[in-house]
C-alpha positions as CSV (number, residue, x, y, z in Angstrom):
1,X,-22.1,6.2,-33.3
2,X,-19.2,8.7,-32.5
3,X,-19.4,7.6,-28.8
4,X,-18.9,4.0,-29.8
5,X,-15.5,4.5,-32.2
6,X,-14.2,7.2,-29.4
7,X,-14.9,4.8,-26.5
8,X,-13.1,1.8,-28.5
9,X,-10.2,3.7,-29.6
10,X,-9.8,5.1,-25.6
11,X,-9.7,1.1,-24.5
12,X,-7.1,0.4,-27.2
13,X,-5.0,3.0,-26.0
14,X,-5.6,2.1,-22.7
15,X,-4.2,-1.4,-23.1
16,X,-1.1,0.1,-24.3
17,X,-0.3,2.2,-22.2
18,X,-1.4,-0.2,-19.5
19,X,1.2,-2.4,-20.8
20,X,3.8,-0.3,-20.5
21,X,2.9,0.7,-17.2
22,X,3.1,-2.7,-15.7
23,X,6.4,-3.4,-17.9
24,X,7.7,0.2,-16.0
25,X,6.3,-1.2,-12.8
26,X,8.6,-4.6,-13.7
27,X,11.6,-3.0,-14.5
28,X,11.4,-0.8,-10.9
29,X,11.5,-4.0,-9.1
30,X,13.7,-6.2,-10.9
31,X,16.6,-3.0,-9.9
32,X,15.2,-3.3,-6.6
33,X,15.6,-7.3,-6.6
34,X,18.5,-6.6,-8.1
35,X,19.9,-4.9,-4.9
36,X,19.8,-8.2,-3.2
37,X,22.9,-10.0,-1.9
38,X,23.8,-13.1,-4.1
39,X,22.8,-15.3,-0.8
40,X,18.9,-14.0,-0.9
41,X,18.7,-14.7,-4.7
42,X,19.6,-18.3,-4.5
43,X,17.3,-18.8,-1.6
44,X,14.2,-17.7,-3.7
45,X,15.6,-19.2,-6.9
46,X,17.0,-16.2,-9.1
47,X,19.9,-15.4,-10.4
48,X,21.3,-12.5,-10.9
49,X,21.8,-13.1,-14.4
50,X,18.0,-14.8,-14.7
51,X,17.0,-11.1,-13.9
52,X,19.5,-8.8,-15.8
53,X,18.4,-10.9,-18.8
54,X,14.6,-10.1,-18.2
55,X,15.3,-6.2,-17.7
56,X,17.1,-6.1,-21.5
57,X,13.4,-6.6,-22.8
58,X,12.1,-4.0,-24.1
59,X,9.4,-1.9,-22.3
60,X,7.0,-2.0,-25.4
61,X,7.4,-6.3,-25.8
62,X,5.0,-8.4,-23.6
């Protein structure tokens, strides 16, 4: 029974921190994105406003 509560609390934490993983992983490429000349965001359809405002989220929100 101990192996059953252990493994279940290991996948909850795993979801966590895989979330904020993924939201780290994010936030890297928005600043690269972010590097991009004004010119290159319009032509795939960003702003650079579009992706400062998704950066402000916090790392821990989904």
């Amino acid at each position: 029974m101990s192996n059953v509560h252990s493994a279940h609390n290991n996948s909850a934490s795993g979801s966590i921190l895989g979330g904020f993983v993924r939201r780290f992983r994010e936030r890297r490429e928005m600043r690269r994105i972010l590097s991009f000349d004004d010119r290159l965001l319009q032509d795939i359809g960003l702003s650079r406003g579009d992706i400062q405002r998704q950066s402000m989220r916090s790392l821990w929100n989904d």
